[in-house]
Chimera marker file (.cmm) of the C-alpha trace (Angstrom):
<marker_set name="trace">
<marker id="1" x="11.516" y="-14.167" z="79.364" r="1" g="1" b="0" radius="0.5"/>
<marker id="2" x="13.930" y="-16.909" z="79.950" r="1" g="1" b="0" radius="0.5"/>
<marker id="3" x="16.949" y="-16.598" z="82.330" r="1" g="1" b="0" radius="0.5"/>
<marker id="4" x="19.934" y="-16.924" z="79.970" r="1" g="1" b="0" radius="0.5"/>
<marker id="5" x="21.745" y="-18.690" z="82.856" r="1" g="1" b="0" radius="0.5"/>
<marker id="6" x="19.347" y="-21.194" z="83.726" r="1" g="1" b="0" radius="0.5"/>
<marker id="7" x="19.799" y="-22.351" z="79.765" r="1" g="1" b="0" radius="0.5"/>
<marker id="8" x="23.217" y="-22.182" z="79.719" r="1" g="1" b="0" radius="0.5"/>
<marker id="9" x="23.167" y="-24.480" z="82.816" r="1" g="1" b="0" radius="0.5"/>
<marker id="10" x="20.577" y="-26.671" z="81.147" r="1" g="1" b="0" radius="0.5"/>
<marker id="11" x="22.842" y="-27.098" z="77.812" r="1" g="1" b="0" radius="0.5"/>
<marker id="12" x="26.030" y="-27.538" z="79.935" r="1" g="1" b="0" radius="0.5"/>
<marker id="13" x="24.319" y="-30.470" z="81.687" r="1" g="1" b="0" radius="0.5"/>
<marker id="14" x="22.776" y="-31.866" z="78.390" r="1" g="1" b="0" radius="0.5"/>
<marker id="15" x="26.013" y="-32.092" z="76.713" r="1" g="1" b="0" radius="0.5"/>
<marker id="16" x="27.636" y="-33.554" z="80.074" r="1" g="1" b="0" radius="0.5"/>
<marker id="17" x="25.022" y="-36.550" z="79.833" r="1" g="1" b="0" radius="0.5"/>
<marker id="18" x="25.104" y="-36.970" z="76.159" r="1" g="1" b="0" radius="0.5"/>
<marker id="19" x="29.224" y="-37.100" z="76.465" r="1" g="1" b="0" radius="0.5"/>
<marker id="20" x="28.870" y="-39.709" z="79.248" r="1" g="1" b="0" radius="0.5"/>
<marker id="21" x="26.498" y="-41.630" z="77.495" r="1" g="1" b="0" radius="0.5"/>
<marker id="22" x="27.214" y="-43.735" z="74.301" r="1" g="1" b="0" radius="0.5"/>
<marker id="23" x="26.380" y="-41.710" z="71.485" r="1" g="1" b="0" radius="0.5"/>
<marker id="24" x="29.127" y="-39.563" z="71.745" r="1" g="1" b="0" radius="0.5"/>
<marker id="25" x="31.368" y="-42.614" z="69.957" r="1" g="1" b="0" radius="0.5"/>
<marker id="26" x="29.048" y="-41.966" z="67.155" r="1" g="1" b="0" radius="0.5"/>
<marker id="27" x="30.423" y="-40.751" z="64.613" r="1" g="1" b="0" radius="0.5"/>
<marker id="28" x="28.073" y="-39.630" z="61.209" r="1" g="1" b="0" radius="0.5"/>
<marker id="29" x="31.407" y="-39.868" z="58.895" r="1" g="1" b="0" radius="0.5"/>
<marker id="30" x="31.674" y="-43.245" z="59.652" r="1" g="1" b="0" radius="0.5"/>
<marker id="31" x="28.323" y="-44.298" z="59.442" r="1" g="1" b="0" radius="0.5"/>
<marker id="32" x="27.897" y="-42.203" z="55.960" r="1" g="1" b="0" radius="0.5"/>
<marker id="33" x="30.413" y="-44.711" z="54.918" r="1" g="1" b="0" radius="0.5"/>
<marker id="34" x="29.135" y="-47.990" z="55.966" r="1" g="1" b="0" radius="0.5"/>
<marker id="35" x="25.882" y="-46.657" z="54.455" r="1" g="1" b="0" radius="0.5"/>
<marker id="36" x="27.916" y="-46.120" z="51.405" r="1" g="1" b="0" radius="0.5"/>
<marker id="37" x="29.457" y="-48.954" z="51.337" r="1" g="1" b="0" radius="0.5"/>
<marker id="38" x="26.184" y="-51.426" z="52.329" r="1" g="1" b="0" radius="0.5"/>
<marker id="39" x="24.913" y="-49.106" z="49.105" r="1" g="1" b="0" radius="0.5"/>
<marker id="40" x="27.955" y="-50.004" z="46.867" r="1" g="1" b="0" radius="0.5"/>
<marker id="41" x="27.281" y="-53.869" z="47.931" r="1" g="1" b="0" radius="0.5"/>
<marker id="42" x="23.786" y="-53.545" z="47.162" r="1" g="1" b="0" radius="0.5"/>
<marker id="43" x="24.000" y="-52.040" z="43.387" r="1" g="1" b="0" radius="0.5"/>
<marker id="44" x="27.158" y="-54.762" z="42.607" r="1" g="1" b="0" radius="0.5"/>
<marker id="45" x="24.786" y="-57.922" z="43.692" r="1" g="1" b="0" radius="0.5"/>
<marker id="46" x="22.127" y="-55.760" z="41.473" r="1" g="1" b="0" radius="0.5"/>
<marker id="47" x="24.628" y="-55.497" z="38.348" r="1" g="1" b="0" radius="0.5"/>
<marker id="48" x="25.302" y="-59.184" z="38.970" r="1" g="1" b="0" radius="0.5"/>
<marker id="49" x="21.965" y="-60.475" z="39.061" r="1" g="1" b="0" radius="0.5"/>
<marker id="50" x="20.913" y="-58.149" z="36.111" r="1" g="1" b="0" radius="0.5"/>
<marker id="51" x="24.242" y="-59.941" z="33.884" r="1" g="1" b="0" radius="0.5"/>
<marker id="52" x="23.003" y="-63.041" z="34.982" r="1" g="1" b="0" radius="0.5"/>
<marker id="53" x="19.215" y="-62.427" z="34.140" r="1" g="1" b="0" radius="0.5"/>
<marker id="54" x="20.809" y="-61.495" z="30.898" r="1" g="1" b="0" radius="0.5"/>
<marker id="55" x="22.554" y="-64.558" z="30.116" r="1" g="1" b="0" radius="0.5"/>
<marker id="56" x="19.994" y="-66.411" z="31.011" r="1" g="1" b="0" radius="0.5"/>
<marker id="57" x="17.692" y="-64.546" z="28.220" r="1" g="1" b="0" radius="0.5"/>
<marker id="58" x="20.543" y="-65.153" z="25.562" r="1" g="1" b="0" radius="0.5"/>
<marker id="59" x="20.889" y="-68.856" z="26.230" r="1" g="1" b="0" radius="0.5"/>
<marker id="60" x="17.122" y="-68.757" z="25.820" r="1" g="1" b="0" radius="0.5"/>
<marker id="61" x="16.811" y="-67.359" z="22.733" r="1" g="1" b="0" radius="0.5"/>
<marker id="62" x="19.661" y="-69.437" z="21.982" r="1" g="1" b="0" radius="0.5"/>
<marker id="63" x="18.060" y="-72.290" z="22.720" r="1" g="1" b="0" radius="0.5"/>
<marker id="64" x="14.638" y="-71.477" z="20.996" r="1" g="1" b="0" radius="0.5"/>
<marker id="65" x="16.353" y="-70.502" z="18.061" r="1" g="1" b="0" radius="0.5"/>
<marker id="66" x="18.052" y="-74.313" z="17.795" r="1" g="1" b="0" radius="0.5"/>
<marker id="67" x="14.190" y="-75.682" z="18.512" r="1" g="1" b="0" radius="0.5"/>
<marker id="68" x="12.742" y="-73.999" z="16.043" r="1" g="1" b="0" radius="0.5"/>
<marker id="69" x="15.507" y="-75.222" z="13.553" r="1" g="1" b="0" radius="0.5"/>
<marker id="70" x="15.238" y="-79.140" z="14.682" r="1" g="1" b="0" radius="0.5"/>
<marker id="71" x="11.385" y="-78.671" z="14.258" r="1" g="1" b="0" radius="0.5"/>
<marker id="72" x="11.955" y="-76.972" z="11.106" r="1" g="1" b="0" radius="0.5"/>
<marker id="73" x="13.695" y="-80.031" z="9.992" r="1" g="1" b="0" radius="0.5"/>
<marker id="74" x="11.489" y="-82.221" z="11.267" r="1" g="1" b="0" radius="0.5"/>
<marker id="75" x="8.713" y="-81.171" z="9.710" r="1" g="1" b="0" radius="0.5"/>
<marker id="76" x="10.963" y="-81.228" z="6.143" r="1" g="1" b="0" radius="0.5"/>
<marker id="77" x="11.978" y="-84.756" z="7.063" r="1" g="1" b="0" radius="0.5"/>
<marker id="78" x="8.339" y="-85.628" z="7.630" r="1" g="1" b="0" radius="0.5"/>
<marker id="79" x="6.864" y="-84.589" z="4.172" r="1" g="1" b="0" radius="0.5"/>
<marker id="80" x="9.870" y="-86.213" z="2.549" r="1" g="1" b="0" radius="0.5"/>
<marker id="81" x="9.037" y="-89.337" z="4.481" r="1" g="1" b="0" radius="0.5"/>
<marker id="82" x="4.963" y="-88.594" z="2.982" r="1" g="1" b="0" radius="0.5"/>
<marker id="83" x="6.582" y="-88.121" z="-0.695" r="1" g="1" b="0" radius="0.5"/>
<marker id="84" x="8.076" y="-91.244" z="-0.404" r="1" g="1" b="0" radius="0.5"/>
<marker id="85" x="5.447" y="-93.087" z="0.894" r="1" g="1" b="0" radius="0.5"/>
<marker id="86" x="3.091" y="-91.886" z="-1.950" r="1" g="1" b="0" radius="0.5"/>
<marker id="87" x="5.859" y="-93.029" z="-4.605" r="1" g="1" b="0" radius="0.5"/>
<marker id="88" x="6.155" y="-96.168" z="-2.931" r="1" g="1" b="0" radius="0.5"/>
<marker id="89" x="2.472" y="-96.756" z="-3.182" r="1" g="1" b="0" radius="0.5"/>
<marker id="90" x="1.824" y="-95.593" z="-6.684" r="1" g="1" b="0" radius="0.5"/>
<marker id="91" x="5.129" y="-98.025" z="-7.558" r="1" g="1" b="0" radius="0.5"/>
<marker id="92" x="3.209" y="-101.370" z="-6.007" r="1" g="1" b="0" radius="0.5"/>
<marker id="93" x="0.029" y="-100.124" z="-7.886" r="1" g="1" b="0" radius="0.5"/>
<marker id="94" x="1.793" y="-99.975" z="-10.840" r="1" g="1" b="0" radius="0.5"/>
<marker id="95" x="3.332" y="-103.334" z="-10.301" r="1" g="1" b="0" radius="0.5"/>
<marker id="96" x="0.113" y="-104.861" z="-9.077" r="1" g="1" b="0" radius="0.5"/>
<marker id="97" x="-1.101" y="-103.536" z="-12.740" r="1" g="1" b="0" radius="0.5"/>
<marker id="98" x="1.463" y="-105.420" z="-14.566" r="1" g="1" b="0" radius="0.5"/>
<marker id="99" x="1.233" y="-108.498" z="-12.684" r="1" g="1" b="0" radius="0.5"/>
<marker id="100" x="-2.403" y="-108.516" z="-13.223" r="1" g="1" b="0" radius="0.5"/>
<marker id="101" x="-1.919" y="-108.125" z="-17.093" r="1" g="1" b="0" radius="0.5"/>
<marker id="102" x="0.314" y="-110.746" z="-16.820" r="1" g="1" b="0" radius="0.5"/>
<marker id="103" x="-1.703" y="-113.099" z="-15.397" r="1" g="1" b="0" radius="0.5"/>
<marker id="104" x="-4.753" y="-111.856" z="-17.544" r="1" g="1" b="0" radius="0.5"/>
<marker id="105" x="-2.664" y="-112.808" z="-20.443" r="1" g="1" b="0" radius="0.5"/>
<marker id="106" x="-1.112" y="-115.899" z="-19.632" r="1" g="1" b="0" radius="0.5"/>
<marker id="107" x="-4.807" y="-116.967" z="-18.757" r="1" g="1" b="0" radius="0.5"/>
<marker id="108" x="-5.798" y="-115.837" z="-22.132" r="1" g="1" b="0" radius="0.5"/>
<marker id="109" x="-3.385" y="-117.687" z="-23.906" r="1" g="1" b="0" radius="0.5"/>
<marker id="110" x="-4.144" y="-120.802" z="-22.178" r="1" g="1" b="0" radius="0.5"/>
<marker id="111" x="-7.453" y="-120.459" z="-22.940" r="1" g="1" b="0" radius="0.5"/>
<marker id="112" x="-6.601" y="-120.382" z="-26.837" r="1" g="1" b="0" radius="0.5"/>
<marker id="113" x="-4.155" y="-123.448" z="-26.577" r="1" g="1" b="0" radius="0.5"/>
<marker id="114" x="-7.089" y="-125.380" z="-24.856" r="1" g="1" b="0" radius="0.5"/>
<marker id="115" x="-9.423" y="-124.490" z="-27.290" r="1" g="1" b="0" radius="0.5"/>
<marker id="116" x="-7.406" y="-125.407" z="-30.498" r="1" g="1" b="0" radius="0.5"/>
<marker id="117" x="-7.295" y="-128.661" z="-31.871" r="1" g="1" b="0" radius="0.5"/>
<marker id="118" x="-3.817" y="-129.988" z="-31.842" r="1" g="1" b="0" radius="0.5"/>
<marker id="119" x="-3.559" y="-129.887" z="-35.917" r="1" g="1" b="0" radius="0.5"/>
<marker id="120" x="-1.187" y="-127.598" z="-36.208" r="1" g="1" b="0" radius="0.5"/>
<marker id="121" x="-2.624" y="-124.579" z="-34.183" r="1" g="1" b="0" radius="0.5"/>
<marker id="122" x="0.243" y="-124.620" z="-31.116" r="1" g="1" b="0" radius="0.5"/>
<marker id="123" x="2.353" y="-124.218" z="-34.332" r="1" g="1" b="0" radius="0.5"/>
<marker id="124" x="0.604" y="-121.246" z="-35.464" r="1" g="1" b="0" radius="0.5"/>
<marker id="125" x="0.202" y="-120.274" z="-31.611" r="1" g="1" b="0" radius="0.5"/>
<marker id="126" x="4.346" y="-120.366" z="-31.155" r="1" g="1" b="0" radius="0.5"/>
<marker id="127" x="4.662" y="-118.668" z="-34.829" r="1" g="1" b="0" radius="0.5"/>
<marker id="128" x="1.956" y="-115.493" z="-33.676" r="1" g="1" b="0" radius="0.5"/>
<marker id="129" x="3.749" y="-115.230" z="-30.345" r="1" g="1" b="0" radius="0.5"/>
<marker id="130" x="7.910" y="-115.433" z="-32.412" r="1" g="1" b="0" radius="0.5"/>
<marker id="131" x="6.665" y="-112.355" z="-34.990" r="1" g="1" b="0" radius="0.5"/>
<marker id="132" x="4.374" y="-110.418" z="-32.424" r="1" g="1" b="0" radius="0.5"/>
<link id1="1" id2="2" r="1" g="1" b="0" radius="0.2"/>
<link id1="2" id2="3" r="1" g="1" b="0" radius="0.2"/>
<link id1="3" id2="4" r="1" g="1" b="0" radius="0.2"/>
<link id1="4" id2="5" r="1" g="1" b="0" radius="0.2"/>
<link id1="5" id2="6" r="1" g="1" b="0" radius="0.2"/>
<link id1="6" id2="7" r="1" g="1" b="0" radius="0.2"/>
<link id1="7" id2="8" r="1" g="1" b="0" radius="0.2"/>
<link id1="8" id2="9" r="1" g="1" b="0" radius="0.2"/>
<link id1="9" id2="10" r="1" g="1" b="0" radius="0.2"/>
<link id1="10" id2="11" r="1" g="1" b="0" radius="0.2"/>
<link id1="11" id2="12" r="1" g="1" b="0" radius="0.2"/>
<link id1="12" id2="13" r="1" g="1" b="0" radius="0.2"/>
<link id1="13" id2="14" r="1" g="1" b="0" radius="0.2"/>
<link id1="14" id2="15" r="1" g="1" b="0" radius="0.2"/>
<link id1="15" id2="16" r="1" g="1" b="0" radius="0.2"/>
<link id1="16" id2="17" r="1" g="1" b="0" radius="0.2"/>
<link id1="17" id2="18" r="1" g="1" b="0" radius="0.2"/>
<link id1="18" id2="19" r="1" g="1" b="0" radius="0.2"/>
<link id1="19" id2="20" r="1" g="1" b="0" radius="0.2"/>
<link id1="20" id2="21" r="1" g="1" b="0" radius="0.2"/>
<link id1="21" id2="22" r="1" g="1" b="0" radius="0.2"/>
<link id1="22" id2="23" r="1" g="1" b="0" radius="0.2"/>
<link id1="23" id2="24" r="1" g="1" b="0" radius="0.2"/>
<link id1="24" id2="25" r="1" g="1" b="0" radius="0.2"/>
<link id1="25" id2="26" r="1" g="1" b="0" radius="0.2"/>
<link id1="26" id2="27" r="1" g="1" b="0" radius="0.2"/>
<link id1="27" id2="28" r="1" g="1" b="0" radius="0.2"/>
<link id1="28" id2="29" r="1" g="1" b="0" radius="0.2"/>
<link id1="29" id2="30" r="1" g="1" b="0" radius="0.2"/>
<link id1="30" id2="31" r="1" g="1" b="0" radius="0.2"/>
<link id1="31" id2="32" r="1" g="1" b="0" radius="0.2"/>
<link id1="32" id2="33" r="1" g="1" b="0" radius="0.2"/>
<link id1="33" id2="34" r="1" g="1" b="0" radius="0.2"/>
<link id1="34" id2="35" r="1" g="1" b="0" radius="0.2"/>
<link id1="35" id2="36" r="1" g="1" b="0" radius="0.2"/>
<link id1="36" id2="37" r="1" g="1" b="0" radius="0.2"/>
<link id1="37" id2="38" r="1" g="1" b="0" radius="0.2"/>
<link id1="38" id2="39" r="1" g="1" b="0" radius="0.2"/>
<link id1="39" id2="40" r="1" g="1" b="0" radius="0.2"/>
<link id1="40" id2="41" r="1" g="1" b="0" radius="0.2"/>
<link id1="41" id2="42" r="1" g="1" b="0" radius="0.2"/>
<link id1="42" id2="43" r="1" g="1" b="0" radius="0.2"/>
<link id1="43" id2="44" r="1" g="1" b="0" radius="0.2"/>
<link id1="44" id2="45" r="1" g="1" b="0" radius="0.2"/>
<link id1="45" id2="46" r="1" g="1" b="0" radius="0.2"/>
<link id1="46" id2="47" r="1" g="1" b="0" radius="0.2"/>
<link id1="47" id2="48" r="1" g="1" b="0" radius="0.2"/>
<link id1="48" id2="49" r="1" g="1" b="0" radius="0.2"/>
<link id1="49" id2="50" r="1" g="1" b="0" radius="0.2"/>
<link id1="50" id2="51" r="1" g="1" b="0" radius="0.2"/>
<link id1="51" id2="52" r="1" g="1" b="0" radius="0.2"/>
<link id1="52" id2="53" r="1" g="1" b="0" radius="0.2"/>
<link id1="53" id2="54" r="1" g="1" b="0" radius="0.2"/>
<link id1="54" id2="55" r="1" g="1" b="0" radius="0.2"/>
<link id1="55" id2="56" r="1" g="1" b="0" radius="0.2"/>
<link id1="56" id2="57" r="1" g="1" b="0" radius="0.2"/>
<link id1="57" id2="58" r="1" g="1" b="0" radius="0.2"/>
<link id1="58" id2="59" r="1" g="1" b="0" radius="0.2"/>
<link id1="59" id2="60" r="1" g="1" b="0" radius="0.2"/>
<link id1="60" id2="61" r="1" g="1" b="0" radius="0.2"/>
<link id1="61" id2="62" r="1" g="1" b="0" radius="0.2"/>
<link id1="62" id2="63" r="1" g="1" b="0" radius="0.2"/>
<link id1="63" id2="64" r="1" g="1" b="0" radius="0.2"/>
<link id1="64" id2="65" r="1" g="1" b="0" radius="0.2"/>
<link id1="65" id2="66" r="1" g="1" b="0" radius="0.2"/>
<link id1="66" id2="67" r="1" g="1" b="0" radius="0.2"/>
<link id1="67" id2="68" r="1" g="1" b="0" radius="0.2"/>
<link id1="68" id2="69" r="1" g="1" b="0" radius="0.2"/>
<link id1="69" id2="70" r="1" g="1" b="0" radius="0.2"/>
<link id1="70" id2="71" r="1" g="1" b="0" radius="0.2"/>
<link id1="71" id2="72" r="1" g="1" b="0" radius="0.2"/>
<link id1="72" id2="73" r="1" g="1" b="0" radius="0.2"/>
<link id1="73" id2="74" r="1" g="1" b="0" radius="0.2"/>
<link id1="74" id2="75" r="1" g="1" b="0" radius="0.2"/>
<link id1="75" id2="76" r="1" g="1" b="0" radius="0.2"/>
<link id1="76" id2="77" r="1" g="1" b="0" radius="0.2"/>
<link id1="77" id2="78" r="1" g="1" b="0" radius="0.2"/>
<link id1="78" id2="79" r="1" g="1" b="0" radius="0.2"/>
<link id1="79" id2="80" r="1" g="1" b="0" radius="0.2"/>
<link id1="80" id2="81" r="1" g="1" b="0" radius="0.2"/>
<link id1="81" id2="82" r="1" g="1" b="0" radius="0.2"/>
<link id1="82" id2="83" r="1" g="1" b="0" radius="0.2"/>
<link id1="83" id2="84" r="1" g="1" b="0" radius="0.2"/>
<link id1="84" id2="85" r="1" g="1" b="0" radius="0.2"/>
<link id1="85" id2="86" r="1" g="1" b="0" radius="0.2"/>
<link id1="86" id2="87" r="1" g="1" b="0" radius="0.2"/>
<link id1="87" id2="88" r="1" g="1" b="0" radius="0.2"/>
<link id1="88" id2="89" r="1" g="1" b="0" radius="0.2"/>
<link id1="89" id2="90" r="1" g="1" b="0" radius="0.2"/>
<link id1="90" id2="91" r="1" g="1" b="0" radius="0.2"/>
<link id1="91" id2="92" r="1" g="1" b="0" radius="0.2"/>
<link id1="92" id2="93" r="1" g="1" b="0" radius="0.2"/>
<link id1="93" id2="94" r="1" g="1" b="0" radius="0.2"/>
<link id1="94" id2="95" r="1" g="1" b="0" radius="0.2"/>
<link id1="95" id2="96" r="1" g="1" b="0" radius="0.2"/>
<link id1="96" id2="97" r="1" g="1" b="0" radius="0.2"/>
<link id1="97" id2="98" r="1" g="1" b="0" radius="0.2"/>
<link id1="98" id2="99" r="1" g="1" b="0" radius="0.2"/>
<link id1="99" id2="100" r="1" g="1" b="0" radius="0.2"/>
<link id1="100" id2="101" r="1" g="1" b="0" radius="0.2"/>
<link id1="101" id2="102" r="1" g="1" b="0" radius="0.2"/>
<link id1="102" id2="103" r="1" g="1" b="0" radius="0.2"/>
<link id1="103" id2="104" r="1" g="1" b="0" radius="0.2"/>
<link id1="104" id2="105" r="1" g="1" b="0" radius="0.2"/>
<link id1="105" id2="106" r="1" g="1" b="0" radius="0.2"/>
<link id1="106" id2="107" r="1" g="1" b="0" radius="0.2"/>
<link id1="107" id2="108" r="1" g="1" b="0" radius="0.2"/>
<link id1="108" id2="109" r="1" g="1" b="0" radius="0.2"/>
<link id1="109" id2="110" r="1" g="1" b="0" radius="0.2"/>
<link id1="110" id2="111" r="1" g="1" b="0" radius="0.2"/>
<link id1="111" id2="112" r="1" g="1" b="0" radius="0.2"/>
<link id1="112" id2="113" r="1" g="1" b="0" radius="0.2"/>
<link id1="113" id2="114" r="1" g="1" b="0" radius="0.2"/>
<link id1="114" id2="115" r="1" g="1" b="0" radius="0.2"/>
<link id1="115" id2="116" r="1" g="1" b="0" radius="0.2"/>
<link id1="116" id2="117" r="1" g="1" b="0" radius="0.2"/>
<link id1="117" id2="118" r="1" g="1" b="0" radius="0.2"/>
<link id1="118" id2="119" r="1" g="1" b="0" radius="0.2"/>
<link id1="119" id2="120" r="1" g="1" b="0" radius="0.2"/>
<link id1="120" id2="121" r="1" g="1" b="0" radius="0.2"/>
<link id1="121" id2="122" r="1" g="1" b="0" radius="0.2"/>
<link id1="122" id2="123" r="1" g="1" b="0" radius="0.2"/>
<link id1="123" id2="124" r="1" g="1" b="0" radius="0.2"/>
<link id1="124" id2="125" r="1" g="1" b="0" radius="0.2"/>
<link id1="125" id2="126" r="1" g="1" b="0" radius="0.2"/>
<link id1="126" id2="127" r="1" g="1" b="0" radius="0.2"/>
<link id1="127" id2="128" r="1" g="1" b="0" radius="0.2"/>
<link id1="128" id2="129" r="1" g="1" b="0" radius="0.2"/>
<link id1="129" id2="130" r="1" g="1" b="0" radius="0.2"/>
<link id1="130" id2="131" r="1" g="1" b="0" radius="0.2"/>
<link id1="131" id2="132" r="1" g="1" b="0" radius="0.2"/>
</marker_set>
């Protein structure tokens, strides 16, 4: 069995060296709170990063939402553009038509005049062409 003195002489001259040395100034309250506060630090840079990270989502939405718009428009713009184009082209054919009829015609009516004799038949020619 232990001698109760000899440990009582052991923990006086424990606590004598650990009061000499440094960790006596040590002081859990005050530690606690710098933990607390290093802790408080910590979740506000969190809080701000996570607003941040958030704003950053919104302006991307933001900003997909306007792209998909301008391509939406784009693409309307482009099959107007296409519409046109095919009116355009069905408007020269059409014109191409008529000039060709045109110049059928006139050829045809030169033909006639060249084949009548003068006597009278540019008369009749001029007289068709008036009442037709």
């Amino acid at each position: 069995m232990p001698n109760i003195y000899v440990m009582k002489k052991w923990l006086n001259l424990y606590t004598r060296s650990w009061a000499n040395s440094g960790a006596r100034h040590f002081n859990f309250a005050n530690y606690e709170q710098q933990v607390q506060g290093e802790g408080q630090h910590l979740a506000m840079e969190y809080k701000k990063f996570v607003e941040e990270l958030n704003e950053k989502a919104r302006e991307n939405l933001r900003f997909r939402t306007e792209s998909s718009k301008s391509q939406s428009a784009i693409v309307i713009m482009k099959e107007r553009i296409d519409m046109l184009k095919e009116e355009e082209c069905a408007a020269q054919e059409e014109a191409n038509g008529r000039v060709l009829a045109m110049e059928s015609g006139a050829r045809a009516l030169q033909s006639r005049l060249s084949k009548e004799d003068d006597d009278g038949g540019t008369e009749r020619l001029i007289a068709e062409l008036v009442e037709g």
